[in-house]
PDB file of the backbone (N, CA, C, O) and the ligand in Angstrom, with CONECT records:
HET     ZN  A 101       1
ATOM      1  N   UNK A   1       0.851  -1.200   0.000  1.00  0.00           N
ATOM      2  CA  UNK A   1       0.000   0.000   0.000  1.00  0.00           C
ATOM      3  C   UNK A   1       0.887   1.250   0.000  1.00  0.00           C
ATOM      4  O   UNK A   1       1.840   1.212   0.778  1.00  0.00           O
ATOM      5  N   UNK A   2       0.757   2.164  -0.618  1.00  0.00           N
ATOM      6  CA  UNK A   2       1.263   3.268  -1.274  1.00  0.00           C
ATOM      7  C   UNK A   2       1.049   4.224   0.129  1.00  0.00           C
ATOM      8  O   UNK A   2       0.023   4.017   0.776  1.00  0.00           O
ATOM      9  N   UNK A   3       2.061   5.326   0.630  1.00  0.00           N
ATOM     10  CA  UNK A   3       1.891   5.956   1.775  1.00  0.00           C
ATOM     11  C   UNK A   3       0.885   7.395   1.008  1.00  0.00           C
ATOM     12  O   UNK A   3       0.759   8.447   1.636  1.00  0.00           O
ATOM     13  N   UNK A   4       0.176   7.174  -0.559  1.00  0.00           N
ATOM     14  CA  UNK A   4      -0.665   8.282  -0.848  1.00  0.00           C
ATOM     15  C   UNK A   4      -1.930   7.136  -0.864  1.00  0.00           C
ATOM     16  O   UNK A   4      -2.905   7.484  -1.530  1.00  0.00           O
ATOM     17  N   UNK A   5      -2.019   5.696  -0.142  1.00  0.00           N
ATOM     18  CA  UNK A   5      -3.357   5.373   0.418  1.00  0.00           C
ATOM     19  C   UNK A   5      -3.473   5.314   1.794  1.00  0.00           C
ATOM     20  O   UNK A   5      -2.945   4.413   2.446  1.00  0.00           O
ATOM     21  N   UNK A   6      -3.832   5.806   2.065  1.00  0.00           N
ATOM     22  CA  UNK A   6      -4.210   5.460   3.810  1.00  0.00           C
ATOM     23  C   UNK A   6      -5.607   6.276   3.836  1.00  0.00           C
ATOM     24  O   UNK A   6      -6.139   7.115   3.109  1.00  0.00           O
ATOM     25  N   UNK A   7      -6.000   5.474   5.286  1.00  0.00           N
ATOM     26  CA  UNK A   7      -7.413   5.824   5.481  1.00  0.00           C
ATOM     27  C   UNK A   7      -7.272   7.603   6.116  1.00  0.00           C
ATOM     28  O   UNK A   7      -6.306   7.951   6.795  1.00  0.00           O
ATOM     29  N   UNK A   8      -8.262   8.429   5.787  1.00  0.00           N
ATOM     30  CA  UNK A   8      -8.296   9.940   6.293  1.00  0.00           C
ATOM     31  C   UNK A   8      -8.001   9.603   7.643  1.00  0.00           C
ATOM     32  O   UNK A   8      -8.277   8.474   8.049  1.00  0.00           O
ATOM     33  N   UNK A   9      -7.325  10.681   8.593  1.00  0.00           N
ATOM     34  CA  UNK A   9      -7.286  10.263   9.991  1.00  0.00           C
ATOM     35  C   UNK A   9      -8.603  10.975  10.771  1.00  0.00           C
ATOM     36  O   UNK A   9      -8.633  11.111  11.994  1.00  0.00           O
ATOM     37  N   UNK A  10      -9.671  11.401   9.884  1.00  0.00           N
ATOM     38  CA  UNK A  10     -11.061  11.814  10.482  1.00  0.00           C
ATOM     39  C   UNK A  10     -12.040  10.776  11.083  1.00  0.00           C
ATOM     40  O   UNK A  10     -13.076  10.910  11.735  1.00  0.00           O
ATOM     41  N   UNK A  11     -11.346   9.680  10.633  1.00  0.00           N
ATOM     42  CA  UNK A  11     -12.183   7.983  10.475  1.00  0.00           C
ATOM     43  C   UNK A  11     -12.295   7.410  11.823  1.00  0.00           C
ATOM     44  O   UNK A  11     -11.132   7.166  12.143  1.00  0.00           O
ATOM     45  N   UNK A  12     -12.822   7.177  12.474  1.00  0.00           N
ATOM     46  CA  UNK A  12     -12.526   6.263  13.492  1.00  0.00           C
ATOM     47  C   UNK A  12     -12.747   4.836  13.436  1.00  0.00           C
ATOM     48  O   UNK A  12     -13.840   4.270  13.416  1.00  0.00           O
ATOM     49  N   UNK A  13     -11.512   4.273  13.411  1.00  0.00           N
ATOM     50  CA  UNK A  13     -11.456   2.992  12.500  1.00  0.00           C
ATOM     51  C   UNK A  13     -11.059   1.932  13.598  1.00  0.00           C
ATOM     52  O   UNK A  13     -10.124   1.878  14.397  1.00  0.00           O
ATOM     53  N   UNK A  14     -12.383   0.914  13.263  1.00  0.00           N
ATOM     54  CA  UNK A  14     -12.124  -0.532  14.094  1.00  0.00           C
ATOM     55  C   UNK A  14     -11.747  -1.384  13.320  1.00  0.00           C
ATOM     56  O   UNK A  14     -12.043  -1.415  12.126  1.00  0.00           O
ATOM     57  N   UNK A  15     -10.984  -2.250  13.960  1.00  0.00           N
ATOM     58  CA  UNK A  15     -10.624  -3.657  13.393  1.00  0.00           C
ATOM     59  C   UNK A  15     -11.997  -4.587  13.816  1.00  0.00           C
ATOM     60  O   UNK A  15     -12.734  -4.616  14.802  1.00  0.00           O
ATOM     61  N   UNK A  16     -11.922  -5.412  12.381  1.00  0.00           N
ATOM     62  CA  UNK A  16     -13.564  -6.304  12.167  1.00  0.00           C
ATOM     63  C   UNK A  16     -13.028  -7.499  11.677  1.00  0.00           C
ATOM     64  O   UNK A  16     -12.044  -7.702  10.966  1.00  0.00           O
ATOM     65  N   UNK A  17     -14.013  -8.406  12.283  1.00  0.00           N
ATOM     66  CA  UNK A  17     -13.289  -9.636  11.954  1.00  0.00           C
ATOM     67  C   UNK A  17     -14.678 -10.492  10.383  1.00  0.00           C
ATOM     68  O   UNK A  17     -14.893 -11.670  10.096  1.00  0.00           O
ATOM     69  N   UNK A  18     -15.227  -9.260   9.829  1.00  0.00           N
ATOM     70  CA  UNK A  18     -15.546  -9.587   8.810  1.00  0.00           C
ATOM     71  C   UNK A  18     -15.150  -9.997   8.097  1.00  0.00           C
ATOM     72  O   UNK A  18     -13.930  -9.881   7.980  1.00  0.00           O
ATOM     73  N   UNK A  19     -16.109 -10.967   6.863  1.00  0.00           N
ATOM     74  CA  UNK A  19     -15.212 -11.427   5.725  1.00  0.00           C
ATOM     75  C   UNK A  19     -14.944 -10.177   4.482  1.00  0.00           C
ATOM     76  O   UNK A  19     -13.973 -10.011   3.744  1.00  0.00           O
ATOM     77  N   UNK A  20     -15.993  -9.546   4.582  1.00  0.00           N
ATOM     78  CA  UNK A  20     -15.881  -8.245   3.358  1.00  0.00           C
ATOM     79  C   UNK A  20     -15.353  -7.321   3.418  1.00  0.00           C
ATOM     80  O   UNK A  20     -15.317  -6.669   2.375  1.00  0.00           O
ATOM     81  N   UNK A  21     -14.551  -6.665   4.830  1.00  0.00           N
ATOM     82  CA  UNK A  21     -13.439  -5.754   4.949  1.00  0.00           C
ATOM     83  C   UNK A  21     -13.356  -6.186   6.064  1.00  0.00           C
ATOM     84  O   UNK A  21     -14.135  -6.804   6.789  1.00  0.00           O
ATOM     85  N   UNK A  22     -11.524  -5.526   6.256  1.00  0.00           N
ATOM     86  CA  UNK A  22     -11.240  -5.588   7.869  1.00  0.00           C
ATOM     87  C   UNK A  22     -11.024  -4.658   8.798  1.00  0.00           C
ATOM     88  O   UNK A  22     -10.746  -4.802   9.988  1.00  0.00           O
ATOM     89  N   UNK A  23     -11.221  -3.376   7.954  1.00  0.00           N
ATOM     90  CA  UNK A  23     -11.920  -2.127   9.218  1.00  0.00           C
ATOM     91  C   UNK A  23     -13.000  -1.360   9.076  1.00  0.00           C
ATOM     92  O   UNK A  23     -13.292  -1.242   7.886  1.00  0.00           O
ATOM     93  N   UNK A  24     -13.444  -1.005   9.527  1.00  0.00           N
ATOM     94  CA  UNK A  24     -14.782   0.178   9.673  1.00  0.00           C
ATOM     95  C   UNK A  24     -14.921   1.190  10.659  1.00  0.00           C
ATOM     96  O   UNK A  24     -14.947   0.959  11.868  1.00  0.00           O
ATOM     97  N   UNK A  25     -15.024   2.500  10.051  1.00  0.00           N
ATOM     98  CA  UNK A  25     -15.388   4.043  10.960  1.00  0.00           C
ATOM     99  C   UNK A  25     -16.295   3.430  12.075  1.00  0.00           C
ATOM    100  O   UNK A  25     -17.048   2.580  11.599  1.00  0.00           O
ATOM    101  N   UNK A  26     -16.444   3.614  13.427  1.00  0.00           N
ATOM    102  CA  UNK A  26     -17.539   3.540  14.257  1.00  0.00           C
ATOM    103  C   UNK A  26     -18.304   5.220  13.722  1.00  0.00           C
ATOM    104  O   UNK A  26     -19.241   5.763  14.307  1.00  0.00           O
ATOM    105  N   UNK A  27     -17.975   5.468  13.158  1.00  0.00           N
ATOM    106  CA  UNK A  27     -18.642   7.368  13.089  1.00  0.00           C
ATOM    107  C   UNK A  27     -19.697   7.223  12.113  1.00  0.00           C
ATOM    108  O   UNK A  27     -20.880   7.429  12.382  1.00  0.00           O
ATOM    109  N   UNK A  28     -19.049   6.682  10.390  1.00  0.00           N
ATOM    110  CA  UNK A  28     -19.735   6.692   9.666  1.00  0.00           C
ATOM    111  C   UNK A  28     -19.853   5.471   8.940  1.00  0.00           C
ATOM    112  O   UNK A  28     -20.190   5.371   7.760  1.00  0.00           O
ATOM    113  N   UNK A  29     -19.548   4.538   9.735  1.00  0.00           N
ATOM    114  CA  UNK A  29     -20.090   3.068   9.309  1.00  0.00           C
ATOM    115  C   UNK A  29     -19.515   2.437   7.446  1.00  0.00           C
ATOM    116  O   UNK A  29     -20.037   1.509   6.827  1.00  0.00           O
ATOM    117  N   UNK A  30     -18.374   3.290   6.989  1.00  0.00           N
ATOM    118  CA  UNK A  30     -17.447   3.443   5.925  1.00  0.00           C
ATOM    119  C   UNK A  30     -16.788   2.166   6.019  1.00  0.00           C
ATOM    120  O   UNK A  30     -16.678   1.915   7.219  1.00  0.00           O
ATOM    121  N   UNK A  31     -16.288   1.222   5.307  1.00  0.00           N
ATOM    122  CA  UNK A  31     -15.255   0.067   5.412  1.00  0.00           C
ATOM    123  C   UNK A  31     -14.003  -0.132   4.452  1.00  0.00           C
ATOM    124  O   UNK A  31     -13.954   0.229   3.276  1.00  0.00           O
ATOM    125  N   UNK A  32     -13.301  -0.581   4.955  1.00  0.00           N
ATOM    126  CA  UNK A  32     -12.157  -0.454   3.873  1.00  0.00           C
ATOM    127  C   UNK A  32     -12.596  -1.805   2.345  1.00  0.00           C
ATOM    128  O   UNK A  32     -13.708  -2.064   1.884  1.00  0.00           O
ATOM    129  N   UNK A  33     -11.604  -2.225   2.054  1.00  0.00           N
ATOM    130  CA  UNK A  33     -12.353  -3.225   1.008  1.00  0.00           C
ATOM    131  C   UNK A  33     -10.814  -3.774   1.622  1.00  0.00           C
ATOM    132  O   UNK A  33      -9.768  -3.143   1.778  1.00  0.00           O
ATOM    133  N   UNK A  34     -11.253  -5.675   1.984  1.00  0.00           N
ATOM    134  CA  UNK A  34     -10.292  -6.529   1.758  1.00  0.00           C
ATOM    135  C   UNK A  34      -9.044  -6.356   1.171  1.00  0.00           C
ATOM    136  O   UNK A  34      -8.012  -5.976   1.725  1.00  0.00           O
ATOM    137  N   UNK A  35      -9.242  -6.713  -0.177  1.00  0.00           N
ATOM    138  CA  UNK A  35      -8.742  -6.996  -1.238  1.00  0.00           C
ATOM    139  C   UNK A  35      -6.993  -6.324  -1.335  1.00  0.00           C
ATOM    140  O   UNK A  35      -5.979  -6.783  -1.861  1.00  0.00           O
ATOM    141  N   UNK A  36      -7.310  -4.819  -0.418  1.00  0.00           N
ATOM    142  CA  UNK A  36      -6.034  -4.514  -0.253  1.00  0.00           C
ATOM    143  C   UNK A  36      -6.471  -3.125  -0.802  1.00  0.00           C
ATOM    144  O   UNK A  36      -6.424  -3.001  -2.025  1.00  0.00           O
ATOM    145  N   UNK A  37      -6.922  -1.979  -0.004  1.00  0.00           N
ATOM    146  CA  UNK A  37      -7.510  -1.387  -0.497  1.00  0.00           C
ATOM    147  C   UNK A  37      -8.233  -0.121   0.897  1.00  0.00           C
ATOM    148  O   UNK A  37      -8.447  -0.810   1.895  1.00  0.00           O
ATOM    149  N   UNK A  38      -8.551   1.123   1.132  1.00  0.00           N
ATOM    150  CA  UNK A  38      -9.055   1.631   1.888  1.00  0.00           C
ATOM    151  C   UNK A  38     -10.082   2.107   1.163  1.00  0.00           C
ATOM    152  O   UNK A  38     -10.736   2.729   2.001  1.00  0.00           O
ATOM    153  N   UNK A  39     -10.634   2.206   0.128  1.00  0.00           N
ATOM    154  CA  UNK A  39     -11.714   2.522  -0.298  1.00  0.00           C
ATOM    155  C   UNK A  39     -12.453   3.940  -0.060  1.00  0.00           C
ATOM    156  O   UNK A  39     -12.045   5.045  -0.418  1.00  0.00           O
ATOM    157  N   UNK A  40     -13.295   3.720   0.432  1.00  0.00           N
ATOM    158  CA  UNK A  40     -14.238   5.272   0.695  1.00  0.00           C
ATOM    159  C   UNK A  40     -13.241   5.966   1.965  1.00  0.00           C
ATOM    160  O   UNK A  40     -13.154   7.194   1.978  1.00  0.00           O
ATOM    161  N   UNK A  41     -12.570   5.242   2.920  1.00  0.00           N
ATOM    162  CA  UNK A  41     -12.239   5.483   3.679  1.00  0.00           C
ATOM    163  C   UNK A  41     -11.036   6.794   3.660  1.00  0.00           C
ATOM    164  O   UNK A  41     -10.830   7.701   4.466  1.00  0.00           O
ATOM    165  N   UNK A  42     -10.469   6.481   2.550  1.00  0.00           N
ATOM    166  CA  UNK A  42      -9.509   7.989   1.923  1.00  0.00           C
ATOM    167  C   UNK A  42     -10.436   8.626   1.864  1.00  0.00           C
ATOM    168  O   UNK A  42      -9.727   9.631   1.807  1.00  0.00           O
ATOM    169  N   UNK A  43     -11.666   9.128   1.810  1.00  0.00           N
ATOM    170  CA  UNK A  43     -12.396  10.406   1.713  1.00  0.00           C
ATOM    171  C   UNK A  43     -12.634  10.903   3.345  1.00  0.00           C
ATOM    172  O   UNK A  43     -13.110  10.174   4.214  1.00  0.00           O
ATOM    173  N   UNK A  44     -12.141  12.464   3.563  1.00  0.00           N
ATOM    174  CA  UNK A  44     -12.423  12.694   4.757  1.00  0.00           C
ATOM    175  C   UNK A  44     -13.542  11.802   5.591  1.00  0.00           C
ATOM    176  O   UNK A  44     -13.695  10.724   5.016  1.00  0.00           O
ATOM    177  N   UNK A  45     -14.217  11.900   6.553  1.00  0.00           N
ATOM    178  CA  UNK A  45     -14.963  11.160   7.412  1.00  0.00           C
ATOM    179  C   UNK A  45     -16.106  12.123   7.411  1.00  0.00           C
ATOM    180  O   UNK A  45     -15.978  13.296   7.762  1.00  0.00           O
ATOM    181  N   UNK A  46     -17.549  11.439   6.889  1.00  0.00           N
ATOM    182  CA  UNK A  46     -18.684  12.235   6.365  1.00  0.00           C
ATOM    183  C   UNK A  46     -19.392  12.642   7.677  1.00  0.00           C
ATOM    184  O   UNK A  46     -20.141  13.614   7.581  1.00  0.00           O
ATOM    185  N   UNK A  47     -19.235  11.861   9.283  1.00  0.00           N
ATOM    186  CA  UNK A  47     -19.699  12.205  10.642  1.00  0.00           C
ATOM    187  C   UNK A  47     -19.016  12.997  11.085  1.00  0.00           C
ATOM    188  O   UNK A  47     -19.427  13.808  11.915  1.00  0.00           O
ATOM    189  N   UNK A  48     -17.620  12.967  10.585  1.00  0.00           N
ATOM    190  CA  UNK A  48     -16.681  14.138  11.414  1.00  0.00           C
ATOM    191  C   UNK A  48     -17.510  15.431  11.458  1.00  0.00           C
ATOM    192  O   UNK A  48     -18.296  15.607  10.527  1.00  0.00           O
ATOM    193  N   UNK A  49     -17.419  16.494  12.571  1.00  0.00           N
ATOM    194  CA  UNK A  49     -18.522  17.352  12.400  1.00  0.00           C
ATOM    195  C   UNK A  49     -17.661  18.856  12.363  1.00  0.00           C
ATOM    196  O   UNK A  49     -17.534  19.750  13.200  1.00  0.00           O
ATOM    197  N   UNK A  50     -17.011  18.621  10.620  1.00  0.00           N
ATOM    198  CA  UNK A  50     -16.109  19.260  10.078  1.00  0.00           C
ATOM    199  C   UNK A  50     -16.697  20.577   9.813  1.00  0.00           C
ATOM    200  O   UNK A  50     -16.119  21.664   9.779  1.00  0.00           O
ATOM    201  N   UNK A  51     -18.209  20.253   9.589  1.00  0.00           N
ATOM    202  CA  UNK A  51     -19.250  21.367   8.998  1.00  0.00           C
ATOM    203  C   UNK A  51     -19.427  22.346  10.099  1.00  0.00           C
ATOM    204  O   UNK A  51     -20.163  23.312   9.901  1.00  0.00           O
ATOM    205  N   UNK A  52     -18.893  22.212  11.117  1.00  0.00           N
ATOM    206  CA  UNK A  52     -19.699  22.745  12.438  1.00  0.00           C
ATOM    207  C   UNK A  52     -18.332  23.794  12.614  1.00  0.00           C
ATOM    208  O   UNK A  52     -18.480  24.990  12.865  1.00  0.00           O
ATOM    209  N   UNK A  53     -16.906  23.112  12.431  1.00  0.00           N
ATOM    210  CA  UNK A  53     -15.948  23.583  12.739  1.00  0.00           C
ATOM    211  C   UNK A  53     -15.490  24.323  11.581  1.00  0.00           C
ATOM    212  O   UNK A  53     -14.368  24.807  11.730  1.00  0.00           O
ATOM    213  N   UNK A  54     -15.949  24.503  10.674  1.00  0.00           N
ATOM    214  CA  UNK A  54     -15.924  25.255   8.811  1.00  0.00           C
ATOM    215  C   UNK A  54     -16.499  26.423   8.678  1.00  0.00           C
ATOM    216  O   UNK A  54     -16.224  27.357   7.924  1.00  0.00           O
ATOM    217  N   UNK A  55     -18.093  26.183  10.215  1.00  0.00           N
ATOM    218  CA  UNK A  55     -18.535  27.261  10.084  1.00  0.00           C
ATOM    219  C   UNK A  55     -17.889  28.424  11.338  1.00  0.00           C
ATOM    220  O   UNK A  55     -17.885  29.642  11.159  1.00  0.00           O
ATOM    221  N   UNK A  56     -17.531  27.955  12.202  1.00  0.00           N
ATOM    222  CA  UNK A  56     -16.629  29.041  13.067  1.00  0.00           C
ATOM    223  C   UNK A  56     -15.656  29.548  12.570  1.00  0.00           C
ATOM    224  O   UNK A  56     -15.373  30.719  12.823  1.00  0.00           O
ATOM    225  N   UNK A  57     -14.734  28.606  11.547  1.00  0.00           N
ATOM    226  CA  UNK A  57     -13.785  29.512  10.449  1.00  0.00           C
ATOM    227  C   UNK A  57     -14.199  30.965   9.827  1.00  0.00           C
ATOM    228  O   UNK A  57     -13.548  32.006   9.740  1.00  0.00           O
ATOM    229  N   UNK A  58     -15.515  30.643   9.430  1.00  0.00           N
ATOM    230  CA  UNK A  58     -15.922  31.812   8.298  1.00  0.00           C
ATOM    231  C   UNK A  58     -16.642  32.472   9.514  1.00  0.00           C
ATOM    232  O   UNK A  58     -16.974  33.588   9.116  1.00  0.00           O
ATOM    233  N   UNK A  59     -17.071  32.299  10.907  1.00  0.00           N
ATOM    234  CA  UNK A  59     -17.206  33.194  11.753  1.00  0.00           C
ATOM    235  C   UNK A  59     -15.980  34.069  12.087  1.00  0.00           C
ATOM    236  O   UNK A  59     -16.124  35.291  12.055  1.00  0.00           O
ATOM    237  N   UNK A  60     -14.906  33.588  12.374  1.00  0.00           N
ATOM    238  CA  UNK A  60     -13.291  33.998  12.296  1.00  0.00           C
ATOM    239  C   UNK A  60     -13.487  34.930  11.582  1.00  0.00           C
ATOM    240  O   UNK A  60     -13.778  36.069  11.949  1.00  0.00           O
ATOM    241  N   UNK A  61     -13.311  34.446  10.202  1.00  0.00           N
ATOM    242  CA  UNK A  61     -13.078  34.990   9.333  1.00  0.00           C
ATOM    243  C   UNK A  61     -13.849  36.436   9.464  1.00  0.00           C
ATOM    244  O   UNK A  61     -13.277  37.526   9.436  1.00  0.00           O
ATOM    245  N   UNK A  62     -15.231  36.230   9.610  1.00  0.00           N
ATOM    246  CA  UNK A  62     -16.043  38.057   9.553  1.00  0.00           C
ATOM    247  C   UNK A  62     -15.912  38.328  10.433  1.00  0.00           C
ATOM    248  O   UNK A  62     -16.374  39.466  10.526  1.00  0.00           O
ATOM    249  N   UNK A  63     -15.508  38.001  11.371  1.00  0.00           N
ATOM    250  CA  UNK A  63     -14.983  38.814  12.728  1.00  0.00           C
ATOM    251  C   UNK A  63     -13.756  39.476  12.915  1.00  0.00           C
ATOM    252  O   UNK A  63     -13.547  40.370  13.735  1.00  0.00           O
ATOM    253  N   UNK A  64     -12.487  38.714  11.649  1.00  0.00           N
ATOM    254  CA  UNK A  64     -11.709  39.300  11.545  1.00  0.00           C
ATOM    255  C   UNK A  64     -11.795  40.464  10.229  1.00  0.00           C
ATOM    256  O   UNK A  64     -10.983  41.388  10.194  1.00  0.00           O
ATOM    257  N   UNK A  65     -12.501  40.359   9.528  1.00  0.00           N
ATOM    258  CA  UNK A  65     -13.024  41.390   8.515  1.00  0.00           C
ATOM    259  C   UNK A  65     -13.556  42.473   9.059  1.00  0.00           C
ATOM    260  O   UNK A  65     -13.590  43.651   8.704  1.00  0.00           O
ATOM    261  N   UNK A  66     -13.993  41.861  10.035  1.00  0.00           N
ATOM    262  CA  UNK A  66     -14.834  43.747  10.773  1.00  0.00           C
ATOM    263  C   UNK A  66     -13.512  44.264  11.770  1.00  0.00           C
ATOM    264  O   UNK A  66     -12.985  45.357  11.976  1.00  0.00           O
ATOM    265  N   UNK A  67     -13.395  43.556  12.020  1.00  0.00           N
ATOM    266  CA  UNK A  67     -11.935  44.285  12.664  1.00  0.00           C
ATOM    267  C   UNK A  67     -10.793  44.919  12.248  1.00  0.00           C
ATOM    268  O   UNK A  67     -10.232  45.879  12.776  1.00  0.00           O
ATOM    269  N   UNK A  68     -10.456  44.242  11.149  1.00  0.00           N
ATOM    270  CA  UNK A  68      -9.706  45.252  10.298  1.00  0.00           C
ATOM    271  C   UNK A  68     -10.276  46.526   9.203  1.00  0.00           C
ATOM    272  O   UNK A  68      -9.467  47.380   8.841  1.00  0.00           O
ATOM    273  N   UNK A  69     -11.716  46.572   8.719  1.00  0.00           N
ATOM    274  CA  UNK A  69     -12.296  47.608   8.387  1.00  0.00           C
ATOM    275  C   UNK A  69     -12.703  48.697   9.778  1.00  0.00           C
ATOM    276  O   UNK A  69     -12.670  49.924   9.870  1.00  0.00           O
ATOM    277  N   UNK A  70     -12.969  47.946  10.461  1.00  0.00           N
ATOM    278  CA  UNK A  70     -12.677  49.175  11.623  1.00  0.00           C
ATOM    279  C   UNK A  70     -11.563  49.997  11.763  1.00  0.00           C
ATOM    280  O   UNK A  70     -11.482  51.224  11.832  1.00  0.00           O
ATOM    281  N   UNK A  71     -10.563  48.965  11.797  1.00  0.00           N
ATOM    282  CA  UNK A  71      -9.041  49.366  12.333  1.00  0.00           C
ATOM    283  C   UNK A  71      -8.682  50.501  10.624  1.00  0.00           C
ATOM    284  O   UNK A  71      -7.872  51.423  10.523  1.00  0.00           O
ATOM    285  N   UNK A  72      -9.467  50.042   9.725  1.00  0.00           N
ATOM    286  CA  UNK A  72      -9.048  51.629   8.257  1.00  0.00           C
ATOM    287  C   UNK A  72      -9.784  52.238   8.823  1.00  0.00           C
ATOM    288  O   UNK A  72      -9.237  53.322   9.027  1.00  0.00           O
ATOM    289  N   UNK A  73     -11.006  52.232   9.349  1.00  0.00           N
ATOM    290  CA  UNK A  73     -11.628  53.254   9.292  1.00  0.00           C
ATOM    291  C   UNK A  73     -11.044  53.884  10.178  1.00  0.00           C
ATOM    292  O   UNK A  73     -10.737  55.056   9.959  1.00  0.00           O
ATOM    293  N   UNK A  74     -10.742  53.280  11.393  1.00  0.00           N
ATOM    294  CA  UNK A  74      -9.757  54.594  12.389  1.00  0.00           C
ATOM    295  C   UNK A  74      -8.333  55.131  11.638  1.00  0.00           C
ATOM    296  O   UNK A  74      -8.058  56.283  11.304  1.00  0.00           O
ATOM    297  N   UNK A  75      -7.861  54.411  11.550  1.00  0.00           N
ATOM    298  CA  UNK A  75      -6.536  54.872  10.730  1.00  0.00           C
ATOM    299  C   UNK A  75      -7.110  55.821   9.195  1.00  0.00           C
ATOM    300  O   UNK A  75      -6.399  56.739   8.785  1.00  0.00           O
ATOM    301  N   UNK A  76      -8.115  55.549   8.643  1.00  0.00           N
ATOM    302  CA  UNK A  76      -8.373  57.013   7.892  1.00  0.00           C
ATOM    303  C   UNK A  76      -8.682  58.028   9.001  1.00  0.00           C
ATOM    304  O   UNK A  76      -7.808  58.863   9.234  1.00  0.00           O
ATOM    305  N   UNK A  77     -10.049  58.066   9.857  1.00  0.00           N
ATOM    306  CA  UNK A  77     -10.115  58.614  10.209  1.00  0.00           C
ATOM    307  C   UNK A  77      -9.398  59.877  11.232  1.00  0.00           C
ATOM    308  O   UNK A  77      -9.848  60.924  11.696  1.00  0.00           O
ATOM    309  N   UNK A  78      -8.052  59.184  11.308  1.00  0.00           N
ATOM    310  CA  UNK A  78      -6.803  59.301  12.606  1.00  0.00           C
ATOM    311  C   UNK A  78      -6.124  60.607  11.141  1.00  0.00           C
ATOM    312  O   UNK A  78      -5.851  61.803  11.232  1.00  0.00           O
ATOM    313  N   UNK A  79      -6.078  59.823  10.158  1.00  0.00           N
ATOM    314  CA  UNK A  79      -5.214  60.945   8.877  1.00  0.00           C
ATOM    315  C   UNK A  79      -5.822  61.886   8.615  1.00  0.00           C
ATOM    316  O   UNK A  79      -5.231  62.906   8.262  1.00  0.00           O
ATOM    317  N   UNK A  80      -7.779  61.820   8.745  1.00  0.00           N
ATOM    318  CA  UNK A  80      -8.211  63.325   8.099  1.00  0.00           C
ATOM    319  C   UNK A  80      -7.908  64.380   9.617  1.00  0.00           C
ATOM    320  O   UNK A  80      -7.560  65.559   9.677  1.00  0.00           O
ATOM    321  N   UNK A  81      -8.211  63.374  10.735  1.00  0.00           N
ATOM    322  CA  UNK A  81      -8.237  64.691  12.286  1.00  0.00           C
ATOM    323  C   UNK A  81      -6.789  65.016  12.351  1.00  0.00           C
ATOM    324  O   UNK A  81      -6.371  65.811  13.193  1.00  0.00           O
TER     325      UNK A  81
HETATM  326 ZN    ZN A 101     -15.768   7.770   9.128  1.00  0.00          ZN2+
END
């Protein structure tokens, strides 16, 4: 297995003593494939609750946008007084 396959580390991955793969996410119920293979499992982890933490980014983000249009607007305002 190639070190550009491995399973996402978003996965939370059990060992299964299935015959049709031998791990699976407890998160999102994802399995690798036997055969030699991680399958869906290279795709980030669809339970990870990435969406939740993506959206406090872009909260960041306009929070840091108003803060620096503040910070021109004083600094113009600081050049016309
Ligand atoms: Zn998963």
């Amino acid at each position: 297995m190639s070190k550009f396959n491995r399973p996402h580390p978003s996965h939370d991955l059990r060992g299964s003593d299935a015959g049709s793969f031998d791990e699976i996410c407890t998160k999102c119920g994802r399995t690798d494939i036997t055969a030699g293979g991680w399958g869906r499992l290279i795709e980030p982890c669809p339970a990870e609750p990435c969406k939740v933490s993506r959206r406090v980014d872009k909260l960041w983000f306009r929070v840091a946008c108003v803060v620096l249009s503040v910070a021109v607007i004083f600094v113009v305002l600081g050049k016309v007084i």
